[in-house]
C-alpha positions, 0 to 999 in steps of 0.5 A, a space after each residue: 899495328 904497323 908502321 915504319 921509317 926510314 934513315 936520315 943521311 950521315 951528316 955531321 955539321 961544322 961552321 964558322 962562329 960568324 956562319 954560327 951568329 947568322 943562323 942563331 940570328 935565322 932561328 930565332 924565329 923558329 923557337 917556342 915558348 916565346 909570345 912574339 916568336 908564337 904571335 909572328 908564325 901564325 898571323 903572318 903569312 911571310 913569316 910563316 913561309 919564311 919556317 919552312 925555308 929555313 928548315 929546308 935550307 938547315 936541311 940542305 946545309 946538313 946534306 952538303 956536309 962530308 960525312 967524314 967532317 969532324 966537329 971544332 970542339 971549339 968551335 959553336 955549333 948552333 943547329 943541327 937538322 936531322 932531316 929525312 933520310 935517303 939511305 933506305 931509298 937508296 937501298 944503302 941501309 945497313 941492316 946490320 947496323 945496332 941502333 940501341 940507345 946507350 944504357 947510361 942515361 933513362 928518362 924518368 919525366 918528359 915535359 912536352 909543349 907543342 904548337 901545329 900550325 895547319 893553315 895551307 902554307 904552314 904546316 909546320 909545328 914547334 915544340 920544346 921539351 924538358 926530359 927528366 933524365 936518370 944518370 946510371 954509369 959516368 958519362 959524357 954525353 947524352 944520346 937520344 933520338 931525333 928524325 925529320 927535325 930542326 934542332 936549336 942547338 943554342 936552346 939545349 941546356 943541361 941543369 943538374 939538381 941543383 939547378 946548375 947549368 951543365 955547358 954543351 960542348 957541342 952538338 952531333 947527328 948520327 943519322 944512321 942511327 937517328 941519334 942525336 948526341 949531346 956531349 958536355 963539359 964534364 962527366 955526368 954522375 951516376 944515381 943522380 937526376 938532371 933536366 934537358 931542356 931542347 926546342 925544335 921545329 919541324 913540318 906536318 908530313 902528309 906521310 901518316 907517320 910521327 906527327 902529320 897532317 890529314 884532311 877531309 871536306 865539308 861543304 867542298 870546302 878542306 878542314 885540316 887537322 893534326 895527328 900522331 902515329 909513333 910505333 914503332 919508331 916515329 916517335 922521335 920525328 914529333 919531339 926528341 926522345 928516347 925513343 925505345 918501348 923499354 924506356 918508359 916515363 911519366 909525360 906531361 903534355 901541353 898543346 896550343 890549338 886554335 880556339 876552334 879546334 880542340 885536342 884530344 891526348 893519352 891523359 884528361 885536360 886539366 885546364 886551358 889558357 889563352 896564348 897570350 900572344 896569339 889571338 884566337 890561340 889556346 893551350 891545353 894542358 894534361 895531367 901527368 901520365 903513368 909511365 908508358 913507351 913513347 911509342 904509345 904516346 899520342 894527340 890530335 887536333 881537331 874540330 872533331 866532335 865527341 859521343 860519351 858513355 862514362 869515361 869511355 868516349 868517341 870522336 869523328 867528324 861531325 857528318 859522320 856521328 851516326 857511324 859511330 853509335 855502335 862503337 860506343 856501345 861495344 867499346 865499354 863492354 869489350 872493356 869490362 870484359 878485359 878488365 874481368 878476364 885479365 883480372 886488372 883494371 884499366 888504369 887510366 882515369 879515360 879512354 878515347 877512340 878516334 876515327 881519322 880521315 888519314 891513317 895508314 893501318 888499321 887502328 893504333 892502340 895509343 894509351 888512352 888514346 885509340 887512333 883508327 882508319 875510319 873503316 875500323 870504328 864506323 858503321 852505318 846501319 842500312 849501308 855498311 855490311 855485317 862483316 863491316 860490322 865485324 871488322 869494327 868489332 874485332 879491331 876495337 878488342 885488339 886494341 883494347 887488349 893492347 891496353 894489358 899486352 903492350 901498354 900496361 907490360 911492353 916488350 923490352 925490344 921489338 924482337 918480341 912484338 909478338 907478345 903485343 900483337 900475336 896476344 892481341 890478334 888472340 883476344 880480338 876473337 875472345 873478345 868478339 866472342 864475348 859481346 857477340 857470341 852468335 857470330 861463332 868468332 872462334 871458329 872463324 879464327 882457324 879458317 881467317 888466321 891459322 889456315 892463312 898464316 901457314 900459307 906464309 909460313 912455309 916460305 924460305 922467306 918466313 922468320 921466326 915470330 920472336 926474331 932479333 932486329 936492329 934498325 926501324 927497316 927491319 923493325 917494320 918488315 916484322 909487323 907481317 902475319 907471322 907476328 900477328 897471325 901465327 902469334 895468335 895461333 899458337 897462344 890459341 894452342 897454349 890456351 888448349 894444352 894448359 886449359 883456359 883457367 890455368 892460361 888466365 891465371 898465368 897471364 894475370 900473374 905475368 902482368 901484375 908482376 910486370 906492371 909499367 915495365 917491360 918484359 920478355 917471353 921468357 917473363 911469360 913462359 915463367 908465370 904460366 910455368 909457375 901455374 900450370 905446374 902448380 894445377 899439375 897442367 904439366 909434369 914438374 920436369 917439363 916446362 912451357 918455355 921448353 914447349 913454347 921456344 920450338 914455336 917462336 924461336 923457329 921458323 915454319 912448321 910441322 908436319 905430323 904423318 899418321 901412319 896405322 898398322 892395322 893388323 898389330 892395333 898401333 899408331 906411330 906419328 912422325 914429325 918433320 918440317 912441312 916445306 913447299 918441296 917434299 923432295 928438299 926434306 933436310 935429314 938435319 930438321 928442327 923439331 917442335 914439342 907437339 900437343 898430339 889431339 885425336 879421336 876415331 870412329 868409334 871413340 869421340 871422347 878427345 884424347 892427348 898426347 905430346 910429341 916431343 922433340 923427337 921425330 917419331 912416336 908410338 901409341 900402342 893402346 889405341 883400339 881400332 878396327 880396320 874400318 874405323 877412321 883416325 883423326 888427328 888435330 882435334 878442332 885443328 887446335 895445334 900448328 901443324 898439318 896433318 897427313 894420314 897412310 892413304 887408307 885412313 884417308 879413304 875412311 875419312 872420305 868416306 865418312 865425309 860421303 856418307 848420307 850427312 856422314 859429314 856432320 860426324 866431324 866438327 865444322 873446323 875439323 871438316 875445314 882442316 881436312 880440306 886445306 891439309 889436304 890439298 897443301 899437301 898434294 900441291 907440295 907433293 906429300 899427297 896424291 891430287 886425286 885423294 884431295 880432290 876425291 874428298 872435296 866431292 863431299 861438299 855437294 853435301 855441304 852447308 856450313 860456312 867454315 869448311 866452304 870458307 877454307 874450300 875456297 881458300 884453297 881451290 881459289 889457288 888451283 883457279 889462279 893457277 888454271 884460269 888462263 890455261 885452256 882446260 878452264 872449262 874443266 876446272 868451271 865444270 867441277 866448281 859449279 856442280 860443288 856449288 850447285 847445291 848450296 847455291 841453291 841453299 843460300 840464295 840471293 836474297 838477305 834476311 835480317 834474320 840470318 846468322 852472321 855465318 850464313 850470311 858469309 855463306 852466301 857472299 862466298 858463295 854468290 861471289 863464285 858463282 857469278 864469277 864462274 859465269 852463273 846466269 841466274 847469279 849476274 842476271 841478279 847482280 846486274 838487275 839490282 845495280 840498275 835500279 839503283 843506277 836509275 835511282 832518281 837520287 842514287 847517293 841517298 837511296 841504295 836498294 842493294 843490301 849491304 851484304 852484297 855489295 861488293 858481289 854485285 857493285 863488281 858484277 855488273 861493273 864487268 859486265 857493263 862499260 865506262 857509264 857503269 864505271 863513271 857511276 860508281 866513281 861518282 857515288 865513291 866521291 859523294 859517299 860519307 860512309 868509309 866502307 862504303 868507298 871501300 866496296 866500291 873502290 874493290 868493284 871499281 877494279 872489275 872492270 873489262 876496258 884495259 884503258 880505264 884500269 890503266 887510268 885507275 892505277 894511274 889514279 891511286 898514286 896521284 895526289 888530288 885525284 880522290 883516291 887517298 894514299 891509305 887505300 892506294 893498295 886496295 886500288 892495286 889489289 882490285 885491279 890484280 884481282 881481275 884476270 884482265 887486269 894481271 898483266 897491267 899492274 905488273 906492267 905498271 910495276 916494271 915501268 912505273 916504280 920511280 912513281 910508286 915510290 915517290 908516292 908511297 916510298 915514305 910509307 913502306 908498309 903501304 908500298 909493300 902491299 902495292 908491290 906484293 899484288 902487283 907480282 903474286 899472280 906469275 906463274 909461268 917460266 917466262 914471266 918469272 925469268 922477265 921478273 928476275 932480270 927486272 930485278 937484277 937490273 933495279 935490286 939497288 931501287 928495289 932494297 926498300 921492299 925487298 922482304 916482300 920480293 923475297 917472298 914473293 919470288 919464292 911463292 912466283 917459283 912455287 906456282 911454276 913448279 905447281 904448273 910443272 908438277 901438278 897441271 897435268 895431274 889435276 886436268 886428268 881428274 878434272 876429265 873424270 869428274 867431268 865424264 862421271 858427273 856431267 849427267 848430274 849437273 844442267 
């Protein structure tokens, strides 16, 4: 789950003791706890406006101080504001800057009182808590975390246990590091426990991080509400705290909400009160929890309502109940399942999932308590499609998962936030497959994760997906595909070459040994070690770790060229890192531990072997004639690509020809060959016309997997042709693959198609269309009219939900601003949020520049019906729309000043908008346009510089594709024209 931060100024306050009285005398009012203090903020809407000035005032107090300002120990400091920082926008961060806490003070017990106030004009909450804290080694001063918080510093009060006040001597704010640090009077003892006390105020943001605020309508009318969204490092923007995954505690939460509203947190209520001092003001106060990360700590406040089955329980706003019939249902059986493979029960007495209105990723494995984006728990049956219905599916196992790999057992530092989310991405498909077996899941894992991730991996840009990282900014550029998606890749490895019984039963030992701790990689590679060497998995001298550290500690990947000799019956194998450019093959390579799977013509029993770190190696004892083909990478179940002497090439192609010669090989193994192979030839280790000889078998083809990975593929070689004038040459070739299995798929659904077909024909229709096929727009353009010219549009849609998406943008581009202006009418009035998603992507298809300006315009405005969580879907749709390139660059270019005051809070949001707003370059001159347009903002630019990086690196990828390879494909394209252009009408 992704989520980020951002650094506080370097401010350190100093004032007079008068200065000190005035402002004691300003924040009286700020304090919690208090019955008059409660009663005054929410009934009076002076007072109320008044909080906010006076945190914006202690704000502008912090900033006007000199950062090289020290502090009169004798002198009282009474608040401290840590407030938003400016450093990252200013692209002044550090990286390299340690921000670990100190190791001489652990928190054992926080007790966390909280009260939000959600009415406009007030959205501000105030809290105290009181940390149990554990003393390790003599020291002066404690430092935990705070961010974007006002600190009453004449409330903190230390008592050791004895009850005895422990007197603060004064109050400091690194805000480079968000710490807060309390130094004292005398030296703390060591193997002793003392309690913190500290009360604080701070405003409900509208930025999806730490505690915020979300909305939706009913009945035109806004309903607020409250929610949290810690990891990685936001925790501290709700309470004070030590705010590290490894520094586990026990919680004790008590929330106040309006009798209206309820609330909802990781643990069950065990009662509620009235504040006395507050008319129609309740609290909620929850049993204690087990020890976790403050990261997974998590409330809401609502008017939500809830669906139970058991313990097991949803919430969503009361219009959107129906959508959420099918989580309930999934969610305690993807549960049960977890709960049998890890051989581990789920530990806490509930578990509550809520959709919210307002969530910047997909969903948030809170324990306890899983926080998602509406379009990954709800699903409409008649309105939303079946991949939506995946979608939901797979989000729920990856979160569930999460509950074992990152709640039950954390990563000491994020360094291995792999282990949480490259297990989870892994489980996701295990657990999808578990409950809905008939979606074939797991194959559709080498196509959606594997193939896709290596297109990122072989970046200079990449990183390895266990990597050192040492402030929020770097802490947030590693939730990417790496960590995700080439984590779970390689788990799916180590899952074949240990076997999936010695793989459950190392990871059942590695959790009941780390149990409410946390752990390493090497913890793992430990307890799989001890099992795969007790079932002879693996020779005694050799370990998992040893294998595993090639794959998590380096960068990229390899590539294994298979070469025959085929007259002395040999095969030799030879490992190197597979780069973007064969020509920059450095002698001085690293080198992975390979698990070698391969089986031939004429023996189909999968046989292995290990490559270990050594760059080559041969198997004498293969017997093979000349006419027999080898194929490697069984299932494509390692990470690496496979290249082949051309001749074997030639075998498999032709097997591929032969009359369903293709169906020898296994769906992802026929999948593999074609993305291998065109990756190849587009970084120059092989031949285009081999590549684009053996996607001539697919005419033949009508499994989903292979077409998926097709697409994948030839899409890049469609990017890179379709504004060159050989086009044509390019739609000649692609419409006669289709042909047939356009034919095959059809236009229409059936409820009785497989998952896997019903892919197919998206795909498929999705391509055809694009590449101008009549009978396909003539479809898409009669079903969008009927429903246009429905009577009542927003409740009869007779377009199956399956293909939306294909004929929402088909007859979008096709039509004009009537067409348009519709569909923005039924994404305002639609409850459904996968709904609105299809038809914000449609909405990007458009042909009139002037309305996908305003588009743009629209998705980074506040009040214009396009939430800041789907402003990158905007972008994206427009980037996708070859008319529509050339303007979300512009807008880039001449608007980031607007981005980032819209998005900046959010990196992760804005990160996405600037990656689709430049992948699209290809040409020398725009991609010289786009260096000097960096040169000249880099300082603005450094808050999303990961992600210029690496698109600058995939920008000179596709020029040298253009230089190197154009011309190539143009040729054959000529010959597959003049050979094939009597065969297709």
């Amino acid at each position: 789950m992704d989520a980020v931060t951002t650094f506080g100024k370097q401010n350190r306050l100093s004032i007079s003791k008068n200065f000190a009285l005035l402002l004691v005398i300003l924040f009286i009012g700020c304090l919690v706890g208090t019955g008059v203090l409660v009663y005054h903020l929410s009934s009076c809407t002076t007072t109320t406006k008044s909080i906010i000035e006076k945190i914006e005032v202690c704000s502008k107090i912090s900033e006007n101080v000199s950062t090289t300002e020290i502090v009169d120990e004798k002198e009282i400091t009474t608040t401290t504001a840590v407030a938003i920082t400016e450093a990252a926008e200013k692209g002044a961060t550090n990286k390299s800057i340690d921000v670990r806490l100190p190791q001489s003070v652990f928190p054992d017990f926080y007790d966390l009182k909280l009260i939000p106030f959600l009415q406009e004009g007030n959205f501000t909450f105030h809290g105290q808590v009181d940390i149990k804290i554990n003393v390790t080694e003599k020291v002066n001063n404690i430092t935990l975390h705070a961010d974007e918080l006002v600190i009453n510093e004449a409330s903190i009060i230390l008592h050791d246990k004895e009850n005895k006040t422990i007197p603060v001597l004064k109050v400091g704010n690194d805000s480079d590091r968000q710490f807060l640090v309390i130094y004292l009077t005398k030296e703390l003892d060591p193997e002793t426990q003392y309690n913190l006390h500290i009360e604080f105020t701070g405003i409900l943001n509208d930025v999806m991080q730490g505690f915020y605020r979300s909305s939706y309508l009913v009945e035109q009318k806004v309903r607020w509400i409250a929610a949290t969204q810690f990891q990685a490092t936001d925790a501290r923007k709700a309470f004070p705290c030590f705010d590290e995954p490894a520094m586990k505690a026990k919680f004790k939460l008590s929330l106040a909400r309006p009798k209206n509203m309820s609330t909802i947190s990781n643990m069950r209520i065990i009662s509620s009160e009235a504040v006395k001092e507050v008319e129609d003001y309740e609290w909620d106060y929850y049993e204690e929890s087990v020890p976790m990360s403050t990261y997974l700590v998590a409330f809401v406040v609502s008017d939500f309502v809830s669906l139970h089955n058991g313990n097991f329980s949803v919430w969503v706003r009361k219009d959107a109940q129906a959508q959420a019939k099918y989580s309930l249902d999934a969610g305690p059986k993807i549960l049960k399942y977890f709960e049998d493979f890890f051989q581990i029960k789920f530990p806490l007495p509930k578990l509550d999932m809520i959709a919210l209105p307002d969530f910047a990723a997909g969903a948030m494995e809170n324990w306890g308590l899983v926080t998602y984006r509406e379009t990954a728990m709800l699903y409409e049956e008649g309105v939303s499609s079946r991949s939506s219905l995946q979608r939901v599916t797979s989000v729920i196992a990856h979160e569930l998962a999460h509950q074992w790999f990152g709640n039950l057992v954390t990563p000491k530092w994020w360094t291995d936030l792999w282990l949480n989310e490259g297990f989870a991405s892994y489980m996701e498909y295990v657990g999808t497959n578990a409950v809905e077996p008939s979606w074939k899941v797991m194959d559709q894992f080498v196509v959606h994760e594997l193939q896709n991730v290596l297109e990122l991996d072989v970046l200079k840009s990449s990183h390895p997906v266990s990597i050192q990282v040492n402030n929020p900014v770097e802490i947030n550029d590693i939730f990417d595909r790496i960590s995700y998606a080439k984590g779970a890749t390689i788990i799916r490895m180590m899952d074949y070459f240990l076997s999936t019984k010695i793989f459950k039963q190392g990871l059942t030992s590695y959790l009941n040994n780390r149990t409410y701790s946390s752990a390493e990689q090497d913890d793992l590679w430990a307890a799989l070690t001890e099992e795969a060497h007790k079932h002879n998995v693996l020779n005694t001298n050799l370990t998992v770790k040893q294998i595993m550290d090639t794959w998590t500690l380096q960068t990229g990947f390899p590539l294994v060229t298979v070469t025959r000799s085929y007259n002395k019956n040999s095969v030799s194998f030879k490992q190197e890192k597979f780069t973007l450019q064969r020509e920059e093959h450095n002698a001085s390579q690293v080198l992975w531990w390979i698990p070698i799977t391969y089986i031939s013509s004429n023996n189909k029993h999968i046989n292995s072997t290990w490559m270990s770190v050594d760059s080559n190696v041969q198997l004498h004892n293969i017997t093979l004639s000349d006419a027999d083909w080898l194929l490697v990478n069984v299932d494509q179940r390692g990470y690496y690509r496979v290249n082949y002497d051309p001749k074997n090439w030639q075998l498999l192609i032709k097997q591929l020809l032969n009359t369903n010669g293709y169906t020898t090989f296994s769906t992802t193994n026929r999948a593999q060959m074609i993305d291998d192979s065109l990756n190849l030839a587009a970084a120059g280790y092989l031949d285009y016309e081999i590549a684009l000889n053996l996607t001539t078998y697919l005419v033949h083809e009508k499994d989903c997997i292979p077409w998926m990975s097709a697409f994948e593929s030839l899409d890049y070689v469609q990017e890179m042709m379709v504004k060159s004038a050989d086009f044509d040459k390019y739609k000649f070739y692609m419409t006669s693959l289709i042909k047939n299995i356009y034919a095959h798929v059809g236009f229409e659904d059936s409820p009785n198609n497989t998952q896997l077909t019903i892919y197919n024909r998206m795909e498929v229709l999705w391509r055809a269309c694009y590449l101008g096929n009549i009978d396909c727009i003539k479809n898409a353009v009669a079903y969008f009219y009927n429903w246009k010219s429905a009577p009542n549009a927003d409740t009869y849609n007779p377009i199956s939900p399956n293909l939306k998406n294909i004929i929402y943008c088909v007859a979008i581009r096709a039509g004009g601003q009537e067409e348009w202006d519709f569909a923005w009418q039924r994404y305002l009035a639609s409850n459904v949020g996968s709904e609105k998603d299809i038809i914000m992507s449609a909405l990007g298809c458009s042909r009139e520049t002037w309305i996908l300006s305003r588009y743009l315009y629209w998705a980074v405005t506040d009040g214009s019906g396009i939430r800041k969580q789907d402003s990158p879907r905007v972008f994206s749709s427009v980037s996708s729309n070859i008319i529509g390139q050339d303007l979300v660059y512009r807008f880039f270019k001449n608007n980031w000043g607007l981005l980032k005051q819209h998005l900046g809070s959010s990196l992760m949001l804005l990160n996405a908008v600037v990656k689709t707003c430049i992948s699209h370059i290809n040409t020398e001159k725009d991609l010289q346009d786009f260096k000097i347009f960096l040169a000249a903002h880099s300082e603005e630019l450094s808050v999303v510089s990961k992600t210029i990086e690496q698109s600058l690196e995939q920008i000179e990828a596709n020029v040298r594709w253009m230089n190197n390879h154009y011309a190539k494909v143009v040729e054959w394209l000529k010959w597959y024209k003049k050979v094939h252009s009597k065969l297709t009408v």
